[in-house]
Structure formats: C-alpha cells, structure tokens
N, C-alpha and C positions, 0 to 999 in steps of 0.2 A: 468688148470684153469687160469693160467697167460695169454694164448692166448686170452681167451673166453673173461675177462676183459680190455686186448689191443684192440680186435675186439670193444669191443661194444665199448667205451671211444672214439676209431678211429668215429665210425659211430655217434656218437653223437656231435662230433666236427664239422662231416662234412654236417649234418644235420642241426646244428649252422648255418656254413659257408654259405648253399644255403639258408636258409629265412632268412641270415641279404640279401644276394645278392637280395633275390628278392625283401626284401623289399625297399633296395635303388635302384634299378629299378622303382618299382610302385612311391615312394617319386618325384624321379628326375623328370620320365613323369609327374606327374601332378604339380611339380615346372615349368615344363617347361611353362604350361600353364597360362598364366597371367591371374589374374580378372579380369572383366570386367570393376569393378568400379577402379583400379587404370590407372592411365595414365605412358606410358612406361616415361621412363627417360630420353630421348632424345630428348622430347615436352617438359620440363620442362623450365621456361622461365629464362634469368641467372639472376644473382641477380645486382641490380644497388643499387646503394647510395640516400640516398631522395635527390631532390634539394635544395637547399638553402633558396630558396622563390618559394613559391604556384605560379603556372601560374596566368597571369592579368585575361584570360576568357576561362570558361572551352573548353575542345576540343571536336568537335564536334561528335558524336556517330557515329563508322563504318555503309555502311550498312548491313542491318539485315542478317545475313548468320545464316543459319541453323542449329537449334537446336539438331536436332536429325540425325542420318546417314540415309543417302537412303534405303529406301526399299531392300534388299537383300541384304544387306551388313553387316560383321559382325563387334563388335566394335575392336578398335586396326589390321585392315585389312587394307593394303595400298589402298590411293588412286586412282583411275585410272582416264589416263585422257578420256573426253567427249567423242571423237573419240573410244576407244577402249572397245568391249562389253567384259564384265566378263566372258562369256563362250566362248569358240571358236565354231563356224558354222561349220557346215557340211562338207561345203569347203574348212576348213582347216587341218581338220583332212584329208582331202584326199590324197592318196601318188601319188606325181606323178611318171607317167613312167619313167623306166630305158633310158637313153641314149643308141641308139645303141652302140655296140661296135664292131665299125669299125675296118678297118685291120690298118691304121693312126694311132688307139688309140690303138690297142695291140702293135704295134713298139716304142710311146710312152714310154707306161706303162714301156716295155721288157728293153727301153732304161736308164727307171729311176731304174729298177732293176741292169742293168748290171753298174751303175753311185753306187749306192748302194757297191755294191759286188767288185768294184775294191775300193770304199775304205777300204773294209773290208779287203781285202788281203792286202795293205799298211799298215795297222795297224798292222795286225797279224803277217808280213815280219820284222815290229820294236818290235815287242812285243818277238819273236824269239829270235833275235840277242840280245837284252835286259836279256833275262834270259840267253842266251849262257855265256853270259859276266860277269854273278852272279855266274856262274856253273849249275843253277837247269835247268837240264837234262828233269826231268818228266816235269815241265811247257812248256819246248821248245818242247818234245815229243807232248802232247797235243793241241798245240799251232799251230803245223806243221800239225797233222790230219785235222784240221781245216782249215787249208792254202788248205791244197789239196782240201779240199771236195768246197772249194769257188772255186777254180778255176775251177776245173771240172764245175761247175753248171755256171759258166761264159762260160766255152767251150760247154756246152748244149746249152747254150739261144744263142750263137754266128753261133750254127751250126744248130736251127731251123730260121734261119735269121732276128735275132733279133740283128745283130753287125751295128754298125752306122759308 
C-alpha cells in the first residue's frame, strides 16, 4: 500500500507541475502580446521641466499627419519606408540559379579546405605536447588519432589535386 500512495502523490505532483507549466506558457504568450490601446514605451515622450514663463505667441500647429495607421497595417507594427511594399513580390521570392561550379572553384574551395585542416593539425601537434607535459596519456592518445586522421584527409585532398 506504501507504493500505491508514493505512486499516486508522485502523479499528482507531476500533474501540478504540467498545468502550472502550461499555464505560464499560455500567460507569457499572450503577455507577450501588447494592446492595442497602450502605446510601447519607447514612444513615450521624456519628461521636461515647465518653463519659467509661458511663450510670448503660441507655436504654430505641425502639419496635419494622420490620424489613423494605413490601411493594412497593424497598430504598434514598424513603419516601412514609401519605397518598400509590405509583402515581397513574386520576384523575390524567386531562387536564383546555382553558380556553376567550375574546376577554379573546386581548387578554391579544396584550397580553403586544406588552409582549414593544416591549422587543425598545428593545434592538435600543440594540444599533444601540452597534455604529454601534464602526463594525461589518454588526452594525447586521442588527440594523436585525430592528428592522423587530418593528415591523412590532407594527403587525400593533396593526392586528388587539390595541393596549391
């Protein structure tokens, strides 16, 4: 009977545990969401001191900018500038073609690989003698497997003519 009462006590804790979870999930998502009627807090204007004495003649009214957001637009949504439509065209969505890939660009490529992979052996050549120096054997053991297996793969790329 002591099992039956651990079991259920367990499952009812953990049952707790998933709808407080979910409820601060559902909470957060919709905190995340702001009103519409509050303004973020980063448009709020700073705060200034009153002047001393009222201006001599009132200041003349901006002009009239609009009241309401554009059509399609939602409120607290950045502004875009005139030049750029809200949705991307057809044409931008489109992928362009792959660049061939010339024998130039696999020598290239083979070359920033084999740039790659010698510095990886100069590291692993200091990382070696580094642990030799500490004693730990198994790090320099593994460390060496490693040295081999770069080098080897630089003697591949070197022997399908990829050496500059």
């Amino acid at each position: 009977m002591a099992t039956s009462s651990h079991r259920l006590r367990w499952l009812l804790g953990t049952t707790a545990a998933v709808a407080i979870a979910i409820g601060l999930a559902y909470r957060w998502r919709d905190g995340a969401e702001a009103p519409a009627s509050t303004p973020p807090p980063a448009e709020e204007a700073p705060h200034r001191e009153a002047p001393a004495r009222p201006p001599a003649a009132p200041a003349p009214a901006p002009a009239a900018a609009p009241a309401t957001a554009p059509q399609g637009t939602t409120p607290g949504a950045p502004e875009l500038p005139p030049n750029v439509s809200p949705t991307p065209s057809e044409d931008d969505l489109a992928v362009p073609p792959e660049a061939p890939q010339t024998a130039e660009w696999k020598q290239g490529k083979t070359g920033l690989i084999l740039d790659s992979l010698g510095k990886r052996v100069q590291r692993l050549e200091k990382e070696i003698q580094e642990a030799e120096a500490r004693g730990d054997q198994e790090t320099a053991k593994r460390q060496r497997i490693l040295l081999d297996r770069s080098r080897q793969r630089i003697a591949e790329l070197k022997a399908d003519g990829g050496g500059r």
